[in-house]
DRENZA-445684 format. One record per residue: residue number from 1; x, y, z of N, C-alpha, C in turn; residue in one letter. Coordinates in pm, whole numbers, plus 50000, padded with zeros to 5 digits. Layout:
BEGIN
[keti NUM, [X, Y, Z], [X, Y, Z], [X, Y, Z], "A"] ...
***
This chain:
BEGIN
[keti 1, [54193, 85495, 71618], [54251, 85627, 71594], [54160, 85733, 71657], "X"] [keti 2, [54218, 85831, 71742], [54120, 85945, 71807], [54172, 86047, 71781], "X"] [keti 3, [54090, 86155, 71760], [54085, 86290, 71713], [54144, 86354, 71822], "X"] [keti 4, [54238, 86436, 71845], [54277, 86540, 71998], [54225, 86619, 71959], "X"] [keti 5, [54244, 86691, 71829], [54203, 86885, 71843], [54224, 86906, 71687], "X"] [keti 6, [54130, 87005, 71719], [54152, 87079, 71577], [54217, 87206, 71611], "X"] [keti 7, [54282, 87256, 71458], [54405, 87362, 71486], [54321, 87438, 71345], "X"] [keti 8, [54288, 87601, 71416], [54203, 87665, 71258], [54336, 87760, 71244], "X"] [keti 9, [54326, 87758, 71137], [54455, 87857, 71039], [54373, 87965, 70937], "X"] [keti 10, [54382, 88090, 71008], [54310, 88170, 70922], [54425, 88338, 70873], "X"] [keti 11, [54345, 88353, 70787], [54394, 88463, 70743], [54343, 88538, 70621], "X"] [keti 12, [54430, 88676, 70553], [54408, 88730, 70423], [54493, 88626, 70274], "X"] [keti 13, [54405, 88626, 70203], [54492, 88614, 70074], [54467, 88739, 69978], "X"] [keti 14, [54597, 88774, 69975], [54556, 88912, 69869], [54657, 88895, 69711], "X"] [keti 15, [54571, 88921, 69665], [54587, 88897, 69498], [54669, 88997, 69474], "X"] [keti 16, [54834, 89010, 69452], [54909, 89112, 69386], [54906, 89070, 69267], "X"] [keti 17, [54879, 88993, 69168], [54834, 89048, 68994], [54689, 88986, 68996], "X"] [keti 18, [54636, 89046, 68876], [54497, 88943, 68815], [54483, 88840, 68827], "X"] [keti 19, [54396, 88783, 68926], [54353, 88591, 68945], [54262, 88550, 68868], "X"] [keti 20, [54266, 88471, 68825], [54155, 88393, 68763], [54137, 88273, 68769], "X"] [keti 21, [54021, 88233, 68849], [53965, 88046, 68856], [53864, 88037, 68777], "X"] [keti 22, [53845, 87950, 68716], [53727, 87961, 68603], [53634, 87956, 68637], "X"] [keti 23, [53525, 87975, 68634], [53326, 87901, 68642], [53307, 87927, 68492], "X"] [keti 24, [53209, 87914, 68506], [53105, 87846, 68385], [52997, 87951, 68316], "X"] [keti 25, [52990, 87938, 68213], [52867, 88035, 68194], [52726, 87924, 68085], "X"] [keti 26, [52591, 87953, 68128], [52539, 87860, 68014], [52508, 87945, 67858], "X"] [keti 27, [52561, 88021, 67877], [52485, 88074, 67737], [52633, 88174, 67677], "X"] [keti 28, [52668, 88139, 67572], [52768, 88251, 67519], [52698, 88339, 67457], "X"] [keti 29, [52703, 88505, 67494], [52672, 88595, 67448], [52729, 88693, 67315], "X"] [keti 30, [52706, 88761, 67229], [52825, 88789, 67146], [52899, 88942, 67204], "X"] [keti 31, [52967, 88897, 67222], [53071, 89034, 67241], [53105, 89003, 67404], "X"] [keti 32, [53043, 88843, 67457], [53087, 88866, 67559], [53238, 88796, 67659], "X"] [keti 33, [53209, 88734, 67752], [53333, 88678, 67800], [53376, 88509, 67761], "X"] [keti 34, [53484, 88490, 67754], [53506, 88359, 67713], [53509, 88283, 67828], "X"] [keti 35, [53609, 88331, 67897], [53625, 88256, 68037], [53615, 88369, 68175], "X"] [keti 36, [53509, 88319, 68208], [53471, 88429, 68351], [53508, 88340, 68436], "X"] [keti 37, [53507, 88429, 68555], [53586, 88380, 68644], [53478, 88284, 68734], "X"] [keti 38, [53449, 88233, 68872], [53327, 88175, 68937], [53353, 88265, 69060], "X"] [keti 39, [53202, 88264, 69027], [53167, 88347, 69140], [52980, 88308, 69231], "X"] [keti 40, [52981, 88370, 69325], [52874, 88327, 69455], [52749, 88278, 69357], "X"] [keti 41, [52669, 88209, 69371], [52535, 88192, 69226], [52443, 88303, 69299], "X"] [keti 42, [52431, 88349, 69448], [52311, 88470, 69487], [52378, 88588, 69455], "X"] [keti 43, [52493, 88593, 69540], [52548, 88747, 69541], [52644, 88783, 69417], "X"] [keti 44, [52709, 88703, 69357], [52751, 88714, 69234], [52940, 88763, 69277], "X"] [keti 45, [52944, 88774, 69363], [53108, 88819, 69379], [53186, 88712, 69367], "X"] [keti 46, [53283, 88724, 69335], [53396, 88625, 69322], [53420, 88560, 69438], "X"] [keti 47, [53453, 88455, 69433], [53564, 88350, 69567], [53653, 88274, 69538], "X"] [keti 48, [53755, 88209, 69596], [53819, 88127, 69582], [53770, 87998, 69654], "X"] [keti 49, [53736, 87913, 69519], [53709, 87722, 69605], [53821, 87698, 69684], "X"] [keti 50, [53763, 87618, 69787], [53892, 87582, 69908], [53970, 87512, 69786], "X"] [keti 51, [53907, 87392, 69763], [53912, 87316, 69646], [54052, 87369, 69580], "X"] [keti 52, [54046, 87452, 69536], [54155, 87532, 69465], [54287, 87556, 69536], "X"] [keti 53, [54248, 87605, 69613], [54382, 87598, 69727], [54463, 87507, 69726], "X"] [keti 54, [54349, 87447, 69802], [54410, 87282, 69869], [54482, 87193, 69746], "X"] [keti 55, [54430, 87224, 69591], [54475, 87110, 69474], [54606, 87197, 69440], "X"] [keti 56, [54616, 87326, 69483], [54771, 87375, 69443], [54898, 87351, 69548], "X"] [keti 57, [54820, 87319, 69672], [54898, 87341, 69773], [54959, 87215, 69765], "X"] [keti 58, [54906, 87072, 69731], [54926, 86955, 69728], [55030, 86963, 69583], "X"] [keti 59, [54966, 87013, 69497], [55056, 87006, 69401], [55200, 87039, 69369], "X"] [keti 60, [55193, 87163, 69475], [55338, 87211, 69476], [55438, 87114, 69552], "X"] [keti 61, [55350, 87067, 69684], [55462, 86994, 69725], [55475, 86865, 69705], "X"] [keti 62, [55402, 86846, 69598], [55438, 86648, 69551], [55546, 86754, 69427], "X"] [keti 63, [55547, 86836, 69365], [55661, 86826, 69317], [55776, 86871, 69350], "X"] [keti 64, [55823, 86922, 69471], [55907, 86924, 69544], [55976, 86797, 69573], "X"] [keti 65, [55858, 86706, 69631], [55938, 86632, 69700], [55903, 86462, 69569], "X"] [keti 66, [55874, 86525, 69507], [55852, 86471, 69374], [55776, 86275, 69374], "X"] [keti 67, [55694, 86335, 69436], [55579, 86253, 69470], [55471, 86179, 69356], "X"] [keti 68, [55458, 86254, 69244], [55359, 86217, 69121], [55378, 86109, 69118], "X"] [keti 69, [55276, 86043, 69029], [55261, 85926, 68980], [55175, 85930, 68794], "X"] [keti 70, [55274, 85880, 68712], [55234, 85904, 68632], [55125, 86046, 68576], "X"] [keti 71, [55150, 86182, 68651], [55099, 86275, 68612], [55021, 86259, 68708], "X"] [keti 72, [54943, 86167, 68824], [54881, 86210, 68916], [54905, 86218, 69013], "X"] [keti 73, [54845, 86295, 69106], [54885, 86301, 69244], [54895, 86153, 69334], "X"] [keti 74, [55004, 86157, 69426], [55054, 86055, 69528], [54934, 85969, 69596], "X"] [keti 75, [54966, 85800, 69592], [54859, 85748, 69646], [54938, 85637, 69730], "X"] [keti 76, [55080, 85656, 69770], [55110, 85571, 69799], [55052, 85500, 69900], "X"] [keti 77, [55024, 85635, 70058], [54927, 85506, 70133], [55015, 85535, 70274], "X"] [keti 78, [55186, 85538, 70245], [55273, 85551, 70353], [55247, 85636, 70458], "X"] [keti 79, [55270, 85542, 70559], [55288, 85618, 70725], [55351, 85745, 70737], "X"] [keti 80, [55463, 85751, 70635], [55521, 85813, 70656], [55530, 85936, 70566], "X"] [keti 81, [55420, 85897, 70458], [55445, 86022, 70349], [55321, 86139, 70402], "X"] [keti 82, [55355, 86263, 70421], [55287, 86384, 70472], [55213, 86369, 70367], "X"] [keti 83, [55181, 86424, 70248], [55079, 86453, 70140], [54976, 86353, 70160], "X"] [keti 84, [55005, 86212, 70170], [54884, 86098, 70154], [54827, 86116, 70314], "X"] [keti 85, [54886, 86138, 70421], [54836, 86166, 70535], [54736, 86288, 70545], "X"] [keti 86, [54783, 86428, 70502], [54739, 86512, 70534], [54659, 86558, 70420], "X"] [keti 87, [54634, 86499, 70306], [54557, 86588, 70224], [54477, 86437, 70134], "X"] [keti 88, [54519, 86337, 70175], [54448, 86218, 70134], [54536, 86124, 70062], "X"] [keti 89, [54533, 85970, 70012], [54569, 85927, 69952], [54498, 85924, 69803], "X"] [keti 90, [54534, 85940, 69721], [54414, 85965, 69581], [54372, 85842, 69527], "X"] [keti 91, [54310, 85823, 69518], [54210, 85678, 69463], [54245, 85620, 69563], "X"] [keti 92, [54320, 85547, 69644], [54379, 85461, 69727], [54252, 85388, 69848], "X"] [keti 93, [54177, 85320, 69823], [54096, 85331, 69886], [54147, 85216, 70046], "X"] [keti 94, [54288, 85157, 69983], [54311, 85036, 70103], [54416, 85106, 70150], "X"] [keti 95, [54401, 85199, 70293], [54497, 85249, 70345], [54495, 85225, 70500], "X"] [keti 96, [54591, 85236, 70597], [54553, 85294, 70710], [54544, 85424, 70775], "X"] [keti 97, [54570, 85501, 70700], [54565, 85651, 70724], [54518, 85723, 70833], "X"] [keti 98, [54388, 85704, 70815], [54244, 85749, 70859], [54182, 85879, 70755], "X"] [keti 99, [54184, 85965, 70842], [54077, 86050, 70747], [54240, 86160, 70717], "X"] [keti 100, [54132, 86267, 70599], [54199, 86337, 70576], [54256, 86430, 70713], "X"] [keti 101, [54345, 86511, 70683], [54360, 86600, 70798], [54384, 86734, 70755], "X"] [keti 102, [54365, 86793, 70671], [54320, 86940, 70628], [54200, 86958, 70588], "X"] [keti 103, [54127, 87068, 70578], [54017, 87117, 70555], [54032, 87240, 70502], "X"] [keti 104, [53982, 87278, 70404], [54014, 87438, 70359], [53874, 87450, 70327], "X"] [keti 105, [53849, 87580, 70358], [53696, 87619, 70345], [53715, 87758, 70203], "X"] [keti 106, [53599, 87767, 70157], [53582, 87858, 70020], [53652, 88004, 70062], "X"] [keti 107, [53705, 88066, 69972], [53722, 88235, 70040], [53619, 88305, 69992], "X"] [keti 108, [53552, 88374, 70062], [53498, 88480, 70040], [53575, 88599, 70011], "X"] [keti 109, [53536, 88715, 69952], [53571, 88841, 69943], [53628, 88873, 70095], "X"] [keti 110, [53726, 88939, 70157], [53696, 89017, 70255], [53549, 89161, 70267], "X"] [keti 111, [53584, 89191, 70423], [53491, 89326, 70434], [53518, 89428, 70358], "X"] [keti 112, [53633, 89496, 70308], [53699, 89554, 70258], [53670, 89533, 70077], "X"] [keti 113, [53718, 89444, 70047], [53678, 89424, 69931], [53524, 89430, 69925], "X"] [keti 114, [53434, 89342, 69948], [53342, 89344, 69955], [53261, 89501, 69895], "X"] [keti 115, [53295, 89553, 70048], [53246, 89689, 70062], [53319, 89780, 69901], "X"] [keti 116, [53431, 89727, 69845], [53461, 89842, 69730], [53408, 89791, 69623], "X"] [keti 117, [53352, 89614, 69607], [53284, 89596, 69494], [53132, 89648, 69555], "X"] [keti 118, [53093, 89635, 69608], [52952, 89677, 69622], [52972, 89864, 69565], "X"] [keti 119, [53049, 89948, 69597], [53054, 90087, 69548], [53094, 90072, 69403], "X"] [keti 120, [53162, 90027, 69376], [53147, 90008, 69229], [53021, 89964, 69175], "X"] [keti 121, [52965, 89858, 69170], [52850, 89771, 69112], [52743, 89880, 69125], "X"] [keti 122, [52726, 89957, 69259], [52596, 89988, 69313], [52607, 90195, 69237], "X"] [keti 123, [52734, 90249, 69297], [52706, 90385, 69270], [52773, 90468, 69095], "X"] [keti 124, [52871, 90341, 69094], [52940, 90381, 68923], [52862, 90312, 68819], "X"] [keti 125, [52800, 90190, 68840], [52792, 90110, 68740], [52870, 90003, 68718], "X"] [keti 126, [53016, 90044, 68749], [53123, 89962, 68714], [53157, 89833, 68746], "X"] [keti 127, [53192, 89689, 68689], [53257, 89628, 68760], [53343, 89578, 68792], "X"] [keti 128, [53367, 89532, 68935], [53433, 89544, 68999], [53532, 89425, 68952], "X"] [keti 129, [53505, 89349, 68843], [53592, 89265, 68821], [53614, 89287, 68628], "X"] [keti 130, [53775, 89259, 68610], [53816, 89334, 68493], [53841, 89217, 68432], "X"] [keti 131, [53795, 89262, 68299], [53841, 89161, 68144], [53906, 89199, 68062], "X"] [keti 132, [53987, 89082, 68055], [54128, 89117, 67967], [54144, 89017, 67868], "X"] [keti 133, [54157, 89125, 67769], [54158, 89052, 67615], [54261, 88968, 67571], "X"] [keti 134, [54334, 88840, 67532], [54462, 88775, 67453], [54442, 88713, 67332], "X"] [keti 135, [54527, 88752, 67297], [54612, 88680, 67146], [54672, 88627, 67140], "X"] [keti 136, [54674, 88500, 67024], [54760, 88467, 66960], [54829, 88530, 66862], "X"] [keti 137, [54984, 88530, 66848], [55016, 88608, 66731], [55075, 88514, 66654], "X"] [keti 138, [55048, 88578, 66562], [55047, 88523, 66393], [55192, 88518, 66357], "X"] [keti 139, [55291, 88465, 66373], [55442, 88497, 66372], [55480, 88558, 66215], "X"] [keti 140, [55398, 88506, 66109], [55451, 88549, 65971], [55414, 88700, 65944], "X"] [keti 141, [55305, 88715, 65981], [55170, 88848, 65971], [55213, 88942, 66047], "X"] [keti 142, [55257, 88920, 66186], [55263, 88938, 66333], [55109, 89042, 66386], "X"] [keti 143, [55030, 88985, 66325], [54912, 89032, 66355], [54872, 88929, 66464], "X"] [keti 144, [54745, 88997, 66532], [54631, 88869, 66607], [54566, 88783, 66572], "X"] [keti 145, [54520, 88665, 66654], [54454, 88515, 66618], [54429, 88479, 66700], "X"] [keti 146, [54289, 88452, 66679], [54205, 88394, 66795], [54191, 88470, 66938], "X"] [keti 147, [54132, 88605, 66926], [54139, 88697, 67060], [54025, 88633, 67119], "X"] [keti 148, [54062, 88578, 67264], [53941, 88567, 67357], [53958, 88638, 67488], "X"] [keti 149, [53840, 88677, 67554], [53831, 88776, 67666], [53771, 88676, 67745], "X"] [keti 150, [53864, 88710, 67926], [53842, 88642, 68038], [53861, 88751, 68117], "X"] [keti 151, [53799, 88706, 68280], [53749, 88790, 68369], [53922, 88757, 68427], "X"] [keti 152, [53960, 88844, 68518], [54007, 88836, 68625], [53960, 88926, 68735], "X"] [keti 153, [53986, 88879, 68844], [53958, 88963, 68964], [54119, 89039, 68992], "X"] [keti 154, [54029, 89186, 69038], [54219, 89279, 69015], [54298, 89265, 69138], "X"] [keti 155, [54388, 89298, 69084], [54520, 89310, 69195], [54447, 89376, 69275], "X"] [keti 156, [54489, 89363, 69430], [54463, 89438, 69553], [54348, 89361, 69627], "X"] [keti 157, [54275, 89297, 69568], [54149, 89236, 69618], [54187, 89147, 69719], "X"] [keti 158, [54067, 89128, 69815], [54179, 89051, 69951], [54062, 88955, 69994], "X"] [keti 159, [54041, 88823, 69974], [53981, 88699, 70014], [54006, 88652, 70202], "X"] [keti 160, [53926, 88609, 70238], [53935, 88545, 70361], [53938, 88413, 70378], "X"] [keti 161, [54060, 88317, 70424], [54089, 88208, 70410], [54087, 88144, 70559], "X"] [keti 162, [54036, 88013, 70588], [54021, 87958, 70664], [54042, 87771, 70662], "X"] [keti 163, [54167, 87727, 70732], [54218, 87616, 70731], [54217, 87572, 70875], "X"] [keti 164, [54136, 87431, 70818], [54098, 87359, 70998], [54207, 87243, 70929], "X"] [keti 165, [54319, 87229, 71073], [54367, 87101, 71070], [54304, 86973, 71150], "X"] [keti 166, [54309, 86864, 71168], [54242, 86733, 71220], [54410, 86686, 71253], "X"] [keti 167, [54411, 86678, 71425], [54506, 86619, 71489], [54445, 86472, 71548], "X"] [keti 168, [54487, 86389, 71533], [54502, 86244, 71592], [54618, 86178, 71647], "X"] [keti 169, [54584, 86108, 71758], [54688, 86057, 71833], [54790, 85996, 71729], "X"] [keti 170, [54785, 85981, 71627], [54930, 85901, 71588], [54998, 86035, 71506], "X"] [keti 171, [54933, 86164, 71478], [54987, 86274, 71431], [55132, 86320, 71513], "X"] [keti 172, [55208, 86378, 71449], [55251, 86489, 71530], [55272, 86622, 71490], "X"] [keti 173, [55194, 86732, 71576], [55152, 86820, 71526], [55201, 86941, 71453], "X"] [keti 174, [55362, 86986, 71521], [55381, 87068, 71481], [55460, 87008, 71298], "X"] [keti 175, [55497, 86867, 71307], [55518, 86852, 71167], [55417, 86866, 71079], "X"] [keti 176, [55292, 86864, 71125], [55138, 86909, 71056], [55167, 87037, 71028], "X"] [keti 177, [55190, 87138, 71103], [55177, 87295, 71067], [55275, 87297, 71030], "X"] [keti 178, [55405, 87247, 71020], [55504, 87300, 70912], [55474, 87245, 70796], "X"] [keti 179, [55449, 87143, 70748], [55402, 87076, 70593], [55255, 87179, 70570], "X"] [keti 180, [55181, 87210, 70625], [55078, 87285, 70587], [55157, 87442, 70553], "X"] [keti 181, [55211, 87489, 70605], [55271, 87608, 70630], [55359, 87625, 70487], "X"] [keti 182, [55466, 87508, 70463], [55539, 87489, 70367], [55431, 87484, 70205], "X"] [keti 183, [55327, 87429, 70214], [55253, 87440, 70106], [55185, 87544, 70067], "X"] [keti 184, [55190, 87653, 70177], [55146, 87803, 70135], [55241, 87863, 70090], "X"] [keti 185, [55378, 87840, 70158], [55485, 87890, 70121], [55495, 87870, 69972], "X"] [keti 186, [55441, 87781, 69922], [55510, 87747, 69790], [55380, 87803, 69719], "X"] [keti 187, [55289, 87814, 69713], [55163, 87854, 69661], [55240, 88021, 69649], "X"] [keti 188, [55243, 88076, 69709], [55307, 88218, 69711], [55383, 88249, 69609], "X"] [keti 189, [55531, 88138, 69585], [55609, 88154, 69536], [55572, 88129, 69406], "X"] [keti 190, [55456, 88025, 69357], [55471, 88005, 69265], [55310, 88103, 69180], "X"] [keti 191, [55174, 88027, 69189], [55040, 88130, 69176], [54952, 88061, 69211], "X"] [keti 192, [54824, 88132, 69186], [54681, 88052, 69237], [54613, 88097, 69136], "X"] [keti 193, [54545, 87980, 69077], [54424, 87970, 68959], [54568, 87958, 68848], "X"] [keti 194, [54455, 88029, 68706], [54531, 87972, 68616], [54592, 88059, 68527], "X"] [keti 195, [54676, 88063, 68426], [54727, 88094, 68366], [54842, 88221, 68412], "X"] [keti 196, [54924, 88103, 68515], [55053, 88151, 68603], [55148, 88255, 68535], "X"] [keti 197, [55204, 88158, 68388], [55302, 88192, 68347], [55274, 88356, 68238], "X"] [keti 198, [55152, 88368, 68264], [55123, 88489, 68171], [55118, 88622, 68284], "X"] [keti 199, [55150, 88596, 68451], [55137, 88720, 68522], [55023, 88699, 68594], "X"] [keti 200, [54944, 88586, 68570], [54853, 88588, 68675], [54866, 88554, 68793], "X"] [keti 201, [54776, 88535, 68933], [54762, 88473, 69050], [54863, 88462, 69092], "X"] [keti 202, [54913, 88571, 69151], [55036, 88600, 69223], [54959, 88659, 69382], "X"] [keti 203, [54972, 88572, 69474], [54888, 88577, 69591], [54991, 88594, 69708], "X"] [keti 204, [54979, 88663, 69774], [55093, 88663, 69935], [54915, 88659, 70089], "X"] [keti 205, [54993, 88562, 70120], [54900, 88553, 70275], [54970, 88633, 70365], "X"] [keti 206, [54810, 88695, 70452], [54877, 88832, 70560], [54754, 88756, 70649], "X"] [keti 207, [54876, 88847, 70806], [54733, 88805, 70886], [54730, 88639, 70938], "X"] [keti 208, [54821, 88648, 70956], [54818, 88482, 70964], [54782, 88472, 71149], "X"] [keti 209, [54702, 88386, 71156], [54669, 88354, 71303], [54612, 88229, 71318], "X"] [keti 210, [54677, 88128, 71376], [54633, 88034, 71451], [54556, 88030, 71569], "X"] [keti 211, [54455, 87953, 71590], [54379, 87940, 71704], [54294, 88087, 71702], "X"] [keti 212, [54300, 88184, 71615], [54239, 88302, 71688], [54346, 88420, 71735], "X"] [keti 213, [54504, 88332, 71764], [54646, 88427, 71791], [54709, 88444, 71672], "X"] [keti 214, [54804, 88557, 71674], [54878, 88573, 71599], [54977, 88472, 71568], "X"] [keti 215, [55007, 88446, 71420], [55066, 88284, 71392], [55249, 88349, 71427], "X"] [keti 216, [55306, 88363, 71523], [55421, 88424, 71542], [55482, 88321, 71442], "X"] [keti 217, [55655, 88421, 71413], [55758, 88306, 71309], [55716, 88284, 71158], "X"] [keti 218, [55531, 88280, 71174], [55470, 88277, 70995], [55511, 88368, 70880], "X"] [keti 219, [55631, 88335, 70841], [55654, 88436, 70720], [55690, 88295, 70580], "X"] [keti 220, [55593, 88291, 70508], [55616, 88249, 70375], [55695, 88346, 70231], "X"] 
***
């Protein structure tokens, strides 16, 4: 199996509601956050793990084309199935495949963003990333239960995304960039990170350019 070319797919992802991917914190503080979001361990700003991407992008379209396996992702192995080709077979370790053939790299903040959390952090105090309080309600009481506070990063904020494809002679390519293409599409439609169904991670990609050109026809 030989490699022809790599194909980079870059662009904006911009957050139209509150995103939130989790990280970790080691110490709970009182009064402070339950679930913060992850962010850089030097510079401290938020990103999106490729990681993240790539496990929604796969996800959406094994259930499209309704691929699962017992609740996990597709391992069948087939020549012919896009997901086990292009994003791996999962556990499957006896395949002929070859290697994966996407790559998604971490997002950073854009310049833009960047530059408006640094004026926040540096000349207000403020930051640049907002916590939002939820409840459970009490249906008899209709009071609150169990309020915990999590970070989101706000609407408008705009990440820089970068996708290398891996072409090989038994590929063919442009069915590569439409199954890649189709899994953003659906990432769009549906959210990114977690807690979808409450209004979060509602993401649209701008800016789309292949090779360095404008990705003409790219509308998800």
């Amino acid at each position: 199996m030989q490699l022809k070319k790599h194909i980079v797919i870059s662009g904006n992802v911009k957050c139209e509601t509150g995103l939130h991917i989790g990280g970790s914190t080691e110490a709970m503080e009182i009064g402070g956050v339950d679930l913060p979001v992850i962010k850089h361990p030097v510079s401290k700003e938020p990103y999106i793990p490729g990681s993240s991407l790539k496990g929604k992008m796969r996800s959406e379209l094994e259930k499209k084309y309704d691929k699962t396996v017992n609740g996990e992702p597709c391992r069948c192995g087939r020549e012919d199935c896009l997901i086990c080709r292009i994003f791996g077979p999962h556990k499957n370790v006896n395949h002929t495949l070859g290697p994966t053939r996407i790559l998604i790299r971490d997002c950073p903040l854009s310049i833009k963003s960047r530059e408006e959390y640094d004026r926040l952090m540096k000349e207000k105090g403020i930051d640049y990333i907002e916590k939002k309080t939820e409840n459970i309600i009490d249906r008899m009481r209709g009071t609150a239960l169990h309020p915990r506070t999590q970070e989101r990063v706000p609407a408008g904020a705009e990440f820089i995304f970068e996708i290398v494809l891996q072409i090989f002679d038994k590929d063919k390519e442009n069915e590569i960039k439409d199954f890649d293409k189709e899994g953003l599409s659906l990432v769009q439609k549906s959210y990114l990170g977690g807690s979808g169904s409450r209004g979060y991670g509602k993401v649209k990609f701008e800016d789309m350019k292949i090779d360095g050109e404008l990705w003409k026809g790219f509308e998800v």
